[in-house]
Residue, then its C-alpha position, 0 to 999 in steps of 0.5 A: x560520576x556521570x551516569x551514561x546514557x543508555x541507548x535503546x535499540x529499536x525494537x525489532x519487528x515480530x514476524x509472526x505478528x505481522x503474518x498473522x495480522x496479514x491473514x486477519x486482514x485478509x479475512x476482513x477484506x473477504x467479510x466486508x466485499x462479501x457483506x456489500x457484494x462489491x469490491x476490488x478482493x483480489x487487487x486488495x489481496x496483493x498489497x496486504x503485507x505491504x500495508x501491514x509493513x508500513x502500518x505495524x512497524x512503525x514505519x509510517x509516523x501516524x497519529x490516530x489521536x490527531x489524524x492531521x498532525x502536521x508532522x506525520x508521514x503522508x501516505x497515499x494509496x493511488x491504487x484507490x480501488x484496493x481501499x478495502x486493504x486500508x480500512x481495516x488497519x486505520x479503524x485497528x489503529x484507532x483512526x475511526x471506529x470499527x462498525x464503520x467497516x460493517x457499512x463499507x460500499x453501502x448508502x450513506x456511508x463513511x467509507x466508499x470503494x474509493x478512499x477520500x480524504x475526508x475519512x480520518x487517516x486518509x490523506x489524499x482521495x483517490x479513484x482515477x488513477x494515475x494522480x498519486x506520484x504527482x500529489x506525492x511529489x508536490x507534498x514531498x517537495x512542500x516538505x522540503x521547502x518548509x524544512x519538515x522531516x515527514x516523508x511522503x509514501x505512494x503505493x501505486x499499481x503496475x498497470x497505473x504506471x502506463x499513465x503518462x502523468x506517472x512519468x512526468x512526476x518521476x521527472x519532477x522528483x528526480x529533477x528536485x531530488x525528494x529522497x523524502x519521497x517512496x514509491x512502491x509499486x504492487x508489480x503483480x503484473x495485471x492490470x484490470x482484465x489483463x495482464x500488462x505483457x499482452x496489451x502494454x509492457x512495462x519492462x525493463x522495469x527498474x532500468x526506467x526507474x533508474x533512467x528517470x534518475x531514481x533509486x530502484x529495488x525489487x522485493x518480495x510483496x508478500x514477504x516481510x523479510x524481503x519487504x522490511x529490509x526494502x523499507x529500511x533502504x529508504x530510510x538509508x541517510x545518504x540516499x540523493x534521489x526518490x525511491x521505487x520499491x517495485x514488489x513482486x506480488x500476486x494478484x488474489x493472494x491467498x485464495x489460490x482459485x483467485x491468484x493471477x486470474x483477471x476475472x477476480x479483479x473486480x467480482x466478489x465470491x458467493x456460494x461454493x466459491x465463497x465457502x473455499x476462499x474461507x476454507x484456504x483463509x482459514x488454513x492460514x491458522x494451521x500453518 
């Protein structure tokens, strides 16, 4: 008698795991702009559970042992600024070693503010934003001429998509139907030293997306409830057309004298401030 095969169900991910690497994460991005004295904190506080979501899940197909395997997920963080919440998890996940973290943003470093491609797990180098849709495009579109099954993951900024280059990929993606390729965009509604609806609106958000003939949802950026299922959409096999994930985020995420003020964007805690954004980190232990 034939024996029957057995599936196995995938494991489903543990939520308590993801939180609590989430806080870890947060507190790394605190040590390292603190230990250099620069740094996107707050920027980097709003896309944590996200990089969390693809990393932890198995969501992106990576290889730490052969860094350019050429069948991995390319992912790209075109909000390059917010590298401080890449780091961390690539030298977790065994990329490079963890002592490169302790010289983030100092001379003769392996790791700068911005990510380039010649550190290990990274794929494209970033910085000037506005560019990483339309690298993701034409490497979803290389994967599809070349019949490969890796997928192409962009995580961009709100405020970088008042880039006209942006919108001119959307076009391109939509016009050669990559649903290999997924946007998620941070949407916490700031922008540098501003916020988006006071200099430069964005809305209606995801009827732009649809018109440009993409899918769009919203999620919760900063629940991995909300923010898994949205991932499991992309994974849908009768979707035709790209993704956007748009993620409801909060910028300084975490410490609440950070969230949602523009003067966090680019400046790093000291003193009594340093020692209250550790005090509500730590908090997170207790909860």
């Amino acid at each position: 008698m034939k024996k029957e095969k057995i599936k196995k169900k995938a494991k489903k991910p543990d939520l308590e795991s993801l939180k609590s690497k989430a806080l870890w994460l947060r507190k790394k991005v605190l040590d390292m702009a603190v230990n250099c004295g620069t740094g996107h904190i707050a920027p980097s506080f709003s896309c944590i559970e996200i990089v969390v979501a693809l990393y932890y899940t198995s969501f992106l197909k990576t290889n730490p042992k052969k860094p350019e395997w050429k069948n991995r997920d390319r992912f790209i963080l075109s909000k390059g600024h917010a590298s401080l919440a890449l780091y961390p998890v690539l030298a977790d996940l065994g990329f490079f070693p963890f002592s490169y973290l302790d010289r983030f943003g100092k001379n003769n470093n392996y790791l700068g503010v911005h990510a380039e491609n010649e550190i290990a797990g990274i794929d494209v180098s970033v910085g000037s934003l506005g560019h990483g849709l339309s690298i993701g495009a034409g490497l979803a579109l290389a994967a599809k001429t070349d019949k490969k099954k890796y997928r192409t993951v962009v995580l961009a900024g709100d405020g970088e998509c008042h880039e006209g280059s942006v919108w001119e990929a959307a076009l391109f993606a939509a016009s050669h139907k990559l649903n290999n390729l997924i946007l998620i965009i941070d949407y916490n509604r700031l922008s540098a030293m501003g916020f988006l609806k006071d200099y430069q609106d964005i809305e209606p958000f995801e009827k732009k997306w649809e018109s440009f003939g993409w899918d769009s949802i919203f999620v919760n950026g900063h629940s991995f409830e909300s923010i898994l299922p949205g991932l499991l959409e992309a994974n849908s096999p009768g979707r035709k057309a790209p993704l956007a994930i748009i993620a409801k985020t909060i910028k300084g995420k975490g410490v609440p004298f950070m969230e949602n003020k523009p003067i966090w964007h680019y400046r790093v805690p000291k003193g009594s401030k340093l020692a209250a954004a550790r005090r509500e980190l730590t908090k997170g232990d207790n909860r």
